[in-house]
N, C-alpha and C positions, 0 to 999 in steps of 0.2 A: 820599303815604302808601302808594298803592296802587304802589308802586316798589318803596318800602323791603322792604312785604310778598312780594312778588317775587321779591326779591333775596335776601328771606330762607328763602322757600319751596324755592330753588333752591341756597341752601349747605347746606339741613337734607337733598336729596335727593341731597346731592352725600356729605355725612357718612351716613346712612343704607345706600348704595349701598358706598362701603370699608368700613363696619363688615358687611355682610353679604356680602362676598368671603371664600370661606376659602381655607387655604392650598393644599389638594391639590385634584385631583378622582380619583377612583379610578379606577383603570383599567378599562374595560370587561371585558368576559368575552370577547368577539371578540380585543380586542388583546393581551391576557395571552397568549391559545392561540396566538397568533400570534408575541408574543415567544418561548415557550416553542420554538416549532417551530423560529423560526430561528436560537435558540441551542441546539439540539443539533443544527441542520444545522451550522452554524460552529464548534463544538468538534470535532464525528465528520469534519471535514476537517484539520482542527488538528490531531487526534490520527495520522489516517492521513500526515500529511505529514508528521509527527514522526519518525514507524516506519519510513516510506519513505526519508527523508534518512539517517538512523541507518544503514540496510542500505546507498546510495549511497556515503554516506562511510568505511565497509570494505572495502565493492569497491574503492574506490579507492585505500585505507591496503593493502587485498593487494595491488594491481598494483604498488604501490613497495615491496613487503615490507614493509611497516610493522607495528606491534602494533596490533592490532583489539581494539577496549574496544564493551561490548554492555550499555547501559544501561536500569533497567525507569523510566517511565514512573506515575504516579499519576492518579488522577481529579483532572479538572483543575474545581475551585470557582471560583465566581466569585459573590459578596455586595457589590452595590453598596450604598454609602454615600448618603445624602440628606443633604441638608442645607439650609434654609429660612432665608433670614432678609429679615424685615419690618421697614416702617416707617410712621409714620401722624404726621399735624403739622396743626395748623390755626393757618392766619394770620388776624393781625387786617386787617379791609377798612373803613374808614369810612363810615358808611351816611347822615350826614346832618350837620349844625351840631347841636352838642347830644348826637347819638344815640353812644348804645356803639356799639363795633367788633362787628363778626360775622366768624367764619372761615372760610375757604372749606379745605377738608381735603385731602390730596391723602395715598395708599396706593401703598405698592407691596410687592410679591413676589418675590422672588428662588429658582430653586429649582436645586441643584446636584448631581448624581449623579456617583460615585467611582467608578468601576467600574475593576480591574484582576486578571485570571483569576489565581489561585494553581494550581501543581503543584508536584510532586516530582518531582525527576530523580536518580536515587540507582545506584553498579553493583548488579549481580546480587550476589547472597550463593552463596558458594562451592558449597552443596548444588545451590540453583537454575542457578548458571551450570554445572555440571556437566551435570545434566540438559536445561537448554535449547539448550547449545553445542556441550556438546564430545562427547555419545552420539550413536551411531549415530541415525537415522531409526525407527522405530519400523515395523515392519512392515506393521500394519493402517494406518500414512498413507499408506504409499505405494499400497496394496491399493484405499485409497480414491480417492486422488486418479485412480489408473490406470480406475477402474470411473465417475469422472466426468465423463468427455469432454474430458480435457484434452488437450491434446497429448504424445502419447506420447514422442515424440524429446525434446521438450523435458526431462519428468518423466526420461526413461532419462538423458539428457545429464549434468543437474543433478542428480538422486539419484543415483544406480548409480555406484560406485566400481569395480565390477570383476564381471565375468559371469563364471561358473565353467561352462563347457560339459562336462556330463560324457555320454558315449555311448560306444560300441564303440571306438572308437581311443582313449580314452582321456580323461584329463582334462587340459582346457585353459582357461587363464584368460587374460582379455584386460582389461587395467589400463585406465583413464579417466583418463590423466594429460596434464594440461592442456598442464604444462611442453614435452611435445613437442610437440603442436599448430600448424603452422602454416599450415596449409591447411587446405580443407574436408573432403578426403580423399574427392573426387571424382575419375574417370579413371581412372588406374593409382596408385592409391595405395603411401604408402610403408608394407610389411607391420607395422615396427616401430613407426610415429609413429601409424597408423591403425587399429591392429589393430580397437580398442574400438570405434571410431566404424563400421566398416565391419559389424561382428560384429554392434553395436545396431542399425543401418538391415535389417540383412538378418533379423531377429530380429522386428524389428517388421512390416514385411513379410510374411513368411511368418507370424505371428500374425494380420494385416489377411484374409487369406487363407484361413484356417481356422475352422470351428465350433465351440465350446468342448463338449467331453464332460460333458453334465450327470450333477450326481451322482447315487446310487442307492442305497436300504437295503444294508449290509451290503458296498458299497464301501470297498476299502483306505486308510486314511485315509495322507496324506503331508505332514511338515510344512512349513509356509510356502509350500503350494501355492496358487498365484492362479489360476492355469486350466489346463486339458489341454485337449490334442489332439491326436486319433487314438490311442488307446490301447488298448492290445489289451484293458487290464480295467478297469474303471471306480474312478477313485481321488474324493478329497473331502478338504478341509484338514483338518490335526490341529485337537483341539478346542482348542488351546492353540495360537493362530498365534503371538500375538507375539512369542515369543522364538524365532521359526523366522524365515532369511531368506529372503526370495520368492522362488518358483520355481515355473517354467512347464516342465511337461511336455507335450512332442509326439515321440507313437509312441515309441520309446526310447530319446531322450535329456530330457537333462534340464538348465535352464538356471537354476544361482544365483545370485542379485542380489544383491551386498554393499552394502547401503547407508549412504553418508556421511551424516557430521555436520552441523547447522547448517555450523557454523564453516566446514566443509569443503567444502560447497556456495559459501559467498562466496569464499573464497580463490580457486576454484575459475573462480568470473566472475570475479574480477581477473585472474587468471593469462592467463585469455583477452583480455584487453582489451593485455596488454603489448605484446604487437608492434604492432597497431595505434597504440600512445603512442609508441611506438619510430620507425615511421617517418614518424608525419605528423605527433608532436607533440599537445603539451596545447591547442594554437589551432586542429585543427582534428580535424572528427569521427569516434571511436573506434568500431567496432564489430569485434564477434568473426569472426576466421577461421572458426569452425564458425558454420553455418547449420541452420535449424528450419526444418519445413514452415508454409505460409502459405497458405489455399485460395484459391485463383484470381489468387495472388501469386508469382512467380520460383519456380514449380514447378518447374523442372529445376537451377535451384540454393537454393533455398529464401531466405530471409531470415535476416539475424545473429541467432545470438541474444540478444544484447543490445548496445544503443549506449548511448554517452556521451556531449551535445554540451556544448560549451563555450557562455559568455553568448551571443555574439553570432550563434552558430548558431540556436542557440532564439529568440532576438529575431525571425533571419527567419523562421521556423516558426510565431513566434505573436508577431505584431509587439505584438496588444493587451496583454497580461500572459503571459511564459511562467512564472513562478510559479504562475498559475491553470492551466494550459494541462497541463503535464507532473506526472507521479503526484510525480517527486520531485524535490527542488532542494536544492545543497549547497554551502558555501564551502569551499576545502580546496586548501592551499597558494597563498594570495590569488586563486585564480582560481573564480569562482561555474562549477557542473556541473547539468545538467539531466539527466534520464532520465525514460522510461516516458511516451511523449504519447499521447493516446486514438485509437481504430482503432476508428472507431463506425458498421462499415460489415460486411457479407456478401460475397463477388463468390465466383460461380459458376466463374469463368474470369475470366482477366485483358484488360486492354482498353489499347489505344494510349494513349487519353488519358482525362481525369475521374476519377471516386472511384475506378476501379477499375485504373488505369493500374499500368502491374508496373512497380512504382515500391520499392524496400527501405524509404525509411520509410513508406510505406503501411503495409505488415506488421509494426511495428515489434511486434517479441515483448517486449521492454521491459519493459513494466507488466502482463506475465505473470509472469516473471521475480518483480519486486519483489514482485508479489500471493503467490507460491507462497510465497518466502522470508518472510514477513510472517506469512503462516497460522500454516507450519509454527514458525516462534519462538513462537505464540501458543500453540499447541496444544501445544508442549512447556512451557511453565511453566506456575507453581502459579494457581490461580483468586487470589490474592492478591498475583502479582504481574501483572496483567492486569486490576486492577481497572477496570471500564467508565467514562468521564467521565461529572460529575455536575455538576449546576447549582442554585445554593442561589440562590432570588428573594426577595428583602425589598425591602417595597412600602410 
């Protein structure tokens, strides 16, 4: 008897126990913030790698003259689905000659989350892709980006379509046309293929060189001036820059910056990137004939300003994952493209060997490149087509 009782004590604690299982447990408040956190660190990489691939794969549609398509991007949702299903059964056990069956119960839980991110990937609308594409650069961007520490060669390379030198001999204009390009335009440069690039380096220069004339009450206002110096009378920008393009005056001349479009900034890297496809090929790696300064990197010839490696190049670069590795990755015309790997280092001066070894892709200017082109699309479209990624949790 004192078995049976037992036996029986021990199937009513066994049914007690799955009757008092529920189905969920809620999520703590620690692990929510932690999910939260690291689903907008894995979308705000999702999204930047969206934008970065997008820019890759027109640089590379320019370098084969292709048609370049520039598409916006929507907040990307994601509402995971739950789904539960239970079950609960008790069998009969014979507990003696004579005696009823007793059940012993046995439960179970099942719990299943759907999760798959929704976006919209839609083109620009004809007003917007006007204004994000195909205008000119905006004058207080480039006023900005020049007054942020960025690289100046770089910024003059890739915005500045054509410097308009005006002083005593006259006016002269020096074109930024890629198509000639095929050197650095170091040494004896050729006057016609170099003019731009020779005109920017010495421009900058002699700017690195010089104090800026600060302004003063009742100084002559000039439009789309970014800085002076040396000047015999103290000037200050019109009150209305933007529709003035930049210009640096020093003593009395005067230098105007035309600046290009989106559109015409990529085209711009592809065109640079041809000759290098040209003669080593889509199998092995592309960088630009023109070079950008790099501190304590190929200072006497600077570093390209942008490369393109193929898979297997980036494999050796980053044997772990070159997806995670490089700002951008692309497939386009069956062959996967890598650009813009991290440079997460300072060097004072360049060194034989280690971090700081004068090495070109040490300096890789790259995912400058991408970062400038990325902004400045951002910064020219509507708050509506730039909407931020958003995360819907249901718990």
């Amino acid at each position: 008897m004192r078995r049976v009782v037992r036996t029986f004590a021990a199937a009513m604690a066994l049914f007690a126990a799955a009757c008092g299982t529920t189905p969920a447990t809620p999520l703590r408040g620690e692990g929510l913030a932690r999910q939260i956190a690291d689903d907008a660190v894995a979308f705000n990489e999702a999204y930047a790698r969206a934008v970065s691939g997008q820019i890759l794969l027109n640089i590379l549609r320019a370098r084969d003259r292709q048609p370049r398509y520039y598409l916006s991007m929507s907040g990307i949702q994601d509402a995971p689905g739950l789904r539960y299903r239970e079950n609960f059964g008790i069998s009969g056990t014979p507990l003696g000659e004579g005696a009823s069956p007793w059940g012993f119960g046995n439960f179970g839980i099942e719990r299943e989350t759907q999760s798959r991110p929704s976006y919209a990937v839609q083109p620009l609308s004809a007003e917007t892709l006007t204004r994000t594409v195909f205008l000119p650069t905006p004058t207080n961007v480039f006023e900005h980006y020049w007054r942020s520490g960025w690289s100046r060669d770089l910024l003059m390379f890739l915005m500045v379509e054509k410097i308009t030198r005006i002083d005593g001999a006259g006016v002269t204009e020096f074109v930024n046309d890629a198509t000639l390009l095929r050197d650095d335009c170091r040494g004896e440069p050729d006057a016609r293929r170099c003019g731009f690039v020779v005109e920017a380096r010495r421009l900058i220069a002699d700017i690195a060189a010089r104090t800026p004339v600060r302004a003063r009450p009742g100084a002559g206002e000039v439009c789309g001036l970014i800085e002076a110096f040396d000047t015999p009378a103290p000037l200050v920008p019109a009150r209305d820059n933007r529709a003035c393009e930049p210009r640096f005056v020093i003593g009395d001349a005067s230098f105007v910056l035309s600046l290009r479009s989106f559109d015409d900034m990529v085209f711009y890297v592809g065109e640079l990137m041809r000759p290098a496809a040209t003669e080593s090929g889509e199998g092995a790696v592309m960088e630009s004939r023109l070079t950008v300064f790099a501190a304590g990197l190929r200072t006497e010839r600077g570093v390209p300003l942008f490369r393109i490696l193929p898979k297997d190049s980036a494999e050796r670069a980053a044997p772990r994952d070159p997806h995670l590795h490089f700002a951008a990755s692309v497939s386009y015309g069956g062959r996967r493209f890598f650009a813009g790997p991290p440079v997460p280092r300072s060097c004072a001066a360049a060194a034989a060997e280690g971090l700081c070894a004068d090495d070109p892709a040490a300096g890789d200017r790259s995912s400058s490149v991408l970062s400038l082109l990325a902004e400045i699309l951002a910064l020219n479209q509507s708050p509506e087509a730039i909407r931020a990624p958003n995360r819907i949790i249901v718990d």
